[in-house]
Every structure is written in structure tokens, then in C-alpha cells.
N, C-alpha and C positions, 0 to 999 in steps of 0.2 A: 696862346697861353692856355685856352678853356682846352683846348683838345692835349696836351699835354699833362695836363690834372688830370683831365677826366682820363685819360689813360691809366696813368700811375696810380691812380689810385682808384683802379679798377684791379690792375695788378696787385694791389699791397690787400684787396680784397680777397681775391684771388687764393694768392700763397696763404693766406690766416686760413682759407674753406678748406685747400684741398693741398696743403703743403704737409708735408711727415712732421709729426709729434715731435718734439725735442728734447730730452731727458740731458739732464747734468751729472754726467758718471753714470753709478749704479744707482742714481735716485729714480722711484718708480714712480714719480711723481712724470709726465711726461705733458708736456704744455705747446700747444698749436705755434707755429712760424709768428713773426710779427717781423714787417723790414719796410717801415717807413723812410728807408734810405738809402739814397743814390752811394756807390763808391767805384770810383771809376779810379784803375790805376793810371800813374802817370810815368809810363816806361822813359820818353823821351821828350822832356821838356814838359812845359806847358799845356792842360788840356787844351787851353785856346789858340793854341797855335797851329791844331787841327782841323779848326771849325772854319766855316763862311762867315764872311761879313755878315750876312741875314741868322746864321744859328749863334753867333759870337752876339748878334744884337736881342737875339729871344734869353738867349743864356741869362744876359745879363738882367734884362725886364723879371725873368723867372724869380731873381733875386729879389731887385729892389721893389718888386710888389709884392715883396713877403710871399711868395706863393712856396718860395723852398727858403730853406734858411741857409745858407753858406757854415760849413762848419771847420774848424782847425784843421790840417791837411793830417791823415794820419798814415800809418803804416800797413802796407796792403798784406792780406791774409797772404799772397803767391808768391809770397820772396821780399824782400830789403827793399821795396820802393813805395815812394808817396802814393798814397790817393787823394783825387778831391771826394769829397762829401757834402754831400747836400739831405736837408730832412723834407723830407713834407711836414708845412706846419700844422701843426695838431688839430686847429680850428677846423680846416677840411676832411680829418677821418671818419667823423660820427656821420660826415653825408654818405659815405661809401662803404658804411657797419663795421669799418675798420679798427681792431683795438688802439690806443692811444701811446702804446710804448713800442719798445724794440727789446726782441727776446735777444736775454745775455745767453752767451754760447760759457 
């Protein structure tokens, strides 16, 4: 579980340093990436019905020790299909200089 934090959110560090400015329309206001969060779509079936016993059992720990928060399944930016989503809880971004939110597109 530490090495799956300390990844992602070396990644969410990452994309904030060295990801392209984001601008909303013609606003010249242009503000750094933030993506505190997994979205993985789900073309066929269940994410879980893809995983191993051992990744199906980390998954789950990832959850219930609050390390990611499980969010409402939403609709993937690539066409008409679910995603799961998961956040990194907030508590862990200020160790990785990470901003605290997620830039609205």
C-alpha cells in the first residue's frame, strides 16, 4: 500500500510541476494541472473482474484504509461508458507539495 501512494502521488506531483497550464475558453487566466484522481474506464464489466486475487485484495485495503476514497461511478470523457474513480485523500497531498483540489476542465 506505501508503495502505491508513494507512487501516485509522486505522479499528482508530477503533472501540478511539469503538466501544460489549463485555461477555461479564452480566459487568460491559465492555471497548473491538479488530478488527484484515478478514473479508469469500465468497457466490459466490472474493474474487478480483471484483477488477481492479490490486486482484487490490495484494491480493496486501498479503500477501507482510506488511502483512496471510492467515488460514485461516473461517465468516461472516451464515449458512453462508466468509470470507476477513486481520489487520493487529501490528508496525503501537502506530504508530496501537491495542490488539494482537482482542476475543473
Amino acid at each position: 500500500m506505501y508503495e502505491v501512494l508513494n507512487c501516485f502521488g509522486t505522479l499528482v506531483r508530477n503533472v501540478l510541476e511539469v503538466g501544460k497550464l489549463q485555461t477555461k475558453g479564452k480566459d487568460a487566466n491559465a492555471q497548473p494541472p491538479q488530478c488527484p484522481r484515478i478514473e479508469i474506464d469500465q468497457r466490459d464489466g466490472a474493474i474487478n473482474d480483471d484483477l488477481s486475487d492479490e490486486q482484487a485484495l490490495l484494491a480493496r485495503e486501498l479503500v477501507r484504509r482510506a488511502i483512496f476514497i471510492e467515488m460514485e461511478p461516473g461517465l468516461s470523457m472516451h464515449g458512453n461508458v462508466t468509470t470507476l474513480r477513486w481520489h487520493l485523500r487529501r490528508i496525503f497531498l501537502p506530504a508530496f507539495n501537491a495542490a488539494l483540489g482537482k482542476t475543473m476542465p
